[in-house]
RODO-2510 file (C-alpha; in nm, 4 decimals, decimal comma):
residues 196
     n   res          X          Y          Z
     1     x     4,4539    -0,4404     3,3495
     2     x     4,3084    -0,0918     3,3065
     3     x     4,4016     0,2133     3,1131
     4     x     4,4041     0,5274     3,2486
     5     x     4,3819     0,7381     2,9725
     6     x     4,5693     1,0482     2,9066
     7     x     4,5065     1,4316     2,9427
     8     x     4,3783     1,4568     2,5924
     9     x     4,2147     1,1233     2,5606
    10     x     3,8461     1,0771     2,6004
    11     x     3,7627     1,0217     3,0278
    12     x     3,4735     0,8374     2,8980
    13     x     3,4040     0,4745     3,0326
    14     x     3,3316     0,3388     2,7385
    15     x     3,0108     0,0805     2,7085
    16     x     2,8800    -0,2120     2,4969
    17     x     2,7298    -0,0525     2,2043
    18     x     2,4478    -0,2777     2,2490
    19     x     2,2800    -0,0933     2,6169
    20     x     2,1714     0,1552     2,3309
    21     x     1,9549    -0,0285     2,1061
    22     x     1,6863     0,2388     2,1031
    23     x     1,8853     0,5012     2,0066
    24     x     2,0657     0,2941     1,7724
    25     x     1,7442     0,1519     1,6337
    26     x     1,5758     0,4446     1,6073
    27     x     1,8309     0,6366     1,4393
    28     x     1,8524     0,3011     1,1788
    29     x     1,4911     0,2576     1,1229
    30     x     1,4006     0,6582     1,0878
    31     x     1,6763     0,6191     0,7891
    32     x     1,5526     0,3136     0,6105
    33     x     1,1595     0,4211     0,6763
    34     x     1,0883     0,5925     0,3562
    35     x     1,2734     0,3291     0,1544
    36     x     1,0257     0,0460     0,3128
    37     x     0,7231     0,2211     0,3107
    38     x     0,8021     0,2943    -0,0933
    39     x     0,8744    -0,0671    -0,1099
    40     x     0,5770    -0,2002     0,0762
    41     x     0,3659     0,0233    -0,1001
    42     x     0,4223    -0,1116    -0,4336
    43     x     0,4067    -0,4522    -0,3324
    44     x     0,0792    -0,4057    -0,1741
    45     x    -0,0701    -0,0725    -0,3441
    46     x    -0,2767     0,0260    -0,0844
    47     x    -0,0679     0,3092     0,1334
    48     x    -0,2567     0,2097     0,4913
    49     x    -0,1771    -0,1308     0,4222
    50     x     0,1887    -0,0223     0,3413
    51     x     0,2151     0,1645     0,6690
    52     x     0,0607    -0,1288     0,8614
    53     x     0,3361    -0,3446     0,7078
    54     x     0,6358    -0,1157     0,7838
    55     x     0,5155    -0,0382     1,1547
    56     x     0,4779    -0,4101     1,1720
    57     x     0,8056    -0,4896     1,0451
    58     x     0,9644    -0,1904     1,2927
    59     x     0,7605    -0,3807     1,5743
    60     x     0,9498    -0,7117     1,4811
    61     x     1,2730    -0,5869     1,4027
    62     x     1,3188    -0,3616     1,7526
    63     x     1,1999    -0,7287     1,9115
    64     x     1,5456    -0,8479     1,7486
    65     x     1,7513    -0,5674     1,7085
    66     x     2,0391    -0,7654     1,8941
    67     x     1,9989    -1,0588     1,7195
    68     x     2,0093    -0,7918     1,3555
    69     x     2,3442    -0,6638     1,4710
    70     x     2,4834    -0,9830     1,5491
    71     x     2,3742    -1,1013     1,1892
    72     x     2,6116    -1,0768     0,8822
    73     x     2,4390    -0,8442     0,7190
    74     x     2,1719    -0,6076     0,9330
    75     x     2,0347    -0,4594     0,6544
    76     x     1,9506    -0,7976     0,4871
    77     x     1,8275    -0,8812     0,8437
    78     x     1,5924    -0,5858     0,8441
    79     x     1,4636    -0,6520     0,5081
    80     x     1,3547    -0,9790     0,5248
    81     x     1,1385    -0,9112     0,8500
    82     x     0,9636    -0,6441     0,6112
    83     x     0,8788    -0,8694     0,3132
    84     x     0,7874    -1,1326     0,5766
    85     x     0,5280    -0,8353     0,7213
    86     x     0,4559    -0,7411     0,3707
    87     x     0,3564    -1,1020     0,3195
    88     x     0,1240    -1,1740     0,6422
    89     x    -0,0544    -0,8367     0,5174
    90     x    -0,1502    -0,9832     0,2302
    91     x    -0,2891    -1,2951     0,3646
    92     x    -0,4652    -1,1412     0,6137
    93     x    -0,6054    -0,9648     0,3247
    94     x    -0,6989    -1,3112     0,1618
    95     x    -0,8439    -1,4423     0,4640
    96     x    -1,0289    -1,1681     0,5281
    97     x    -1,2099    -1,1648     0,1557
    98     x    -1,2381    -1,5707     0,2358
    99     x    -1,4205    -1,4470     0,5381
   100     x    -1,6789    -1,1553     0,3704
   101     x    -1,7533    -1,3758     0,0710
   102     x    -1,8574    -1,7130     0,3794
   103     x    -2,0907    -1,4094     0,5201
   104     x    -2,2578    -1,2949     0,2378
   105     x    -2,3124    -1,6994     0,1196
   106     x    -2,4681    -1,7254     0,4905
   107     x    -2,7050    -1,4500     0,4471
   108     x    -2,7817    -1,5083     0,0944
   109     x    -2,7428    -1,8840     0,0883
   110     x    -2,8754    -1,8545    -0,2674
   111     x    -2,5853    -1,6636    -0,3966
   112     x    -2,4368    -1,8078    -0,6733
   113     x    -2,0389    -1,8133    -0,7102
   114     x    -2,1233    -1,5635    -1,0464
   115     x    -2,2881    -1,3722    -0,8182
   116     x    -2,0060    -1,3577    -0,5768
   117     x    -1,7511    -1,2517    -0,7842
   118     x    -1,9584    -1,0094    -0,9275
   119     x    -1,9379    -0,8538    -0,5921
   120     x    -1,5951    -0,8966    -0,5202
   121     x    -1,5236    -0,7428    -0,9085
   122     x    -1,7717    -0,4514    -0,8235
   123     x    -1,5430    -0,3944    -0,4784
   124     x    -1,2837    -0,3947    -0,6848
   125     x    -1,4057    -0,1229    -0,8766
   126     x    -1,5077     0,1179    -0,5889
   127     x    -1,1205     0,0450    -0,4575
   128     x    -0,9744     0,1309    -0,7937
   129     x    -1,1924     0,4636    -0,8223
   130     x    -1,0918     0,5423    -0,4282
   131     x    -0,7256     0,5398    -0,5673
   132     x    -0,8312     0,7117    -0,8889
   133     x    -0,9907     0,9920    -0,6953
   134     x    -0,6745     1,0282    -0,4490
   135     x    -0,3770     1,0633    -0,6766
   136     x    -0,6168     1,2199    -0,9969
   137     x    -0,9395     1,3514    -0,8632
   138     x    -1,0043     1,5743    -1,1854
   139     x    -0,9680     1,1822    -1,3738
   140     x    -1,2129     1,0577    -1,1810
   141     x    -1,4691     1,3216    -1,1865
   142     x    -1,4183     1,3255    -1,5828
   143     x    -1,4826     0,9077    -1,5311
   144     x    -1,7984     0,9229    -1,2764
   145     x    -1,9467     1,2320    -1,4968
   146     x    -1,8972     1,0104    -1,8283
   147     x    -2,0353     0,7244    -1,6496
   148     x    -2,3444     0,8626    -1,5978
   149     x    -2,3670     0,9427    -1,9171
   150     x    -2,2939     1,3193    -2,0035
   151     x    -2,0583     1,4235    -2,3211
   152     x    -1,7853     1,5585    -2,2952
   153     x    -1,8862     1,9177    -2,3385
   154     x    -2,0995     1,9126    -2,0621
   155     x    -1,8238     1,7214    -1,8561
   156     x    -1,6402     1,9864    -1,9357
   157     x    -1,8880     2,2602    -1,8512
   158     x    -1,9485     2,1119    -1,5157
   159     x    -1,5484     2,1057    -1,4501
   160     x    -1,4629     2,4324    -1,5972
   161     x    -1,2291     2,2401    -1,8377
   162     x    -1,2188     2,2101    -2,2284
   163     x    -1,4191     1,9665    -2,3738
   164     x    -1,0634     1,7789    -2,5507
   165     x    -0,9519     1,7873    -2,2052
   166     x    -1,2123     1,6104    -2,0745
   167     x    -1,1996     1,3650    -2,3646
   168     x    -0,8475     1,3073    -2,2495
   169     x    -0,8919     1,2829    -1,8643
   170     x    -1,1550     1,0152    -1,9807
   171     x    -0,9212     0,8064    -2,1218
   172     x    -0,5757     0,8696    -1,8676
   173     x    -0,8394     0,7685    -1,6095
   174     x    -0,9703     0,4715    -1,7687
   175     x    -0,6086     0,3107    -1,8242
   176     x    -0,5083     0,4196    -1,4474
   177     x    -0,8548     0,2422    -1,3313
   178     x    -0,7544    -0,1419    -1,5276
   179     x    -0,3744    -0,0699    -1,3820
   180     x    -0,4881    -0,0512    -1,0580
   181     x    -0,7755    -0,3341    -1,1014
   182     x    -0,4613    -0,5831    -1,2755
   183     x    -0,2045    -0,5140    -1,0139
   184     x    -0,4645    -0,5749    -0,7376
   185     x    -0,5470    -0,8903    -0,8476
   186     x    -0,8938    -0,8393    -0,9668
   187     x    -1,0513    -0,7963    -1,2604
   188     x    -1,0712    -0,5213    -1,5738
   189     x    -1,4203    -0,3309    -1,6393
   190     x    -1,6246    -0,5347    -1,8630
   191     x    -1,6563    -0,3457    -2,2370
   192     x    -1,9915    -0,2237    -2,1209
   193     x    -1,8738    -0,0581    -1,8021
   194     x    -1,6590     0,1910    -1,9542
   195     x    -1,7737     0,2702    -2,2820
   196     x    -1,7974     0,6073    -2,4668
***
């Protein structure tokens, strides 16, 4: 039996709420974006790698948006397809520094494992200063300049910055560069890499 509703109710017909899953998805996954993306990116610390995880995860999620609703909890839903893209990331990471280290053995069959890891530690590095130079590129300078081997009055000549200063971007930068290099897995600077 239909209603016919009254003067002041809504003439709407109304629909299943599910016929607008894109709007409905979009609206859910513009709100929650920021939130993954801050998760992701701590998980993986690599922001690209974050963003492919999240856009991933969106990918998977819209695929079974209906199947989200219908679940107990959609948020729960939506978060376990990102930690199962955060996840995949990171073996495709694995896999992919299986695959570089099988090249360079095939090109230089004499490559020792030392050797090899020596490699993958000096990558390491170069990633670590990338990040360095992103979120404190006065650190890094003060770090490449003292590298190289000029004092710190000359570091700070050559950055228009007080000599302390540069004594103490030395060091902030050093302890950022082993955080980054012990929460990506690799290893800290040798003593000799980093000394004053």
């Amino acid at each position: 039996m239909l209603n016919t509703p009254g003067p002041d109710e809504d003439h709407e017909v109304r629909t299943d709420p599910l016929d607008r899953l894109p709007a409905d998805f979009e609206v859910f996954f513009t709100r929650e974006n920021p939130g993954y993306l801050r998760y992701a990116q701590q998980r993986l610390r690599h922001r690209e790698d974050a963003q492919d995880a999240v856009q991933n995860a969106g990918t998977a999620l819209y695929q079974n948006w209906r199947r989200a609703l219908a679940s107990a909890d959609p948020r729960a839903f939506a978060f376990k397809i990102l930690k199962d893209a955060i996840v995949d990331v990171m073996r495709e990471r694995r896999r992919a520094e299986r695959k570089r280290q099988r090249v360079i053995a095939q090109h230089h069959p004499d490559t020792s494992q030392d050797e090899l890891d020596e490699l993958a530690e000096l990558d390491a590095l170069d990633w670590a200063m990338e990040e360095l130079a992103r979120s404190a590129p006065v650190q890094a300078d003060v770090v490449r300049l003292r590298q190289a081997g000029l004092s710190y009055p000359d570091i700070g000549r050559a950055l228009g910055i007080a000599h302390t200063t540069a004594r103490t971007y030395y060091s902030l930068g050093r302890r950022h560069l082993e955080y980054l290099l012990e929460h990506a897995g690799g290893t800290e600077p040798g003593d000799g890499q980093a000394a004053e």
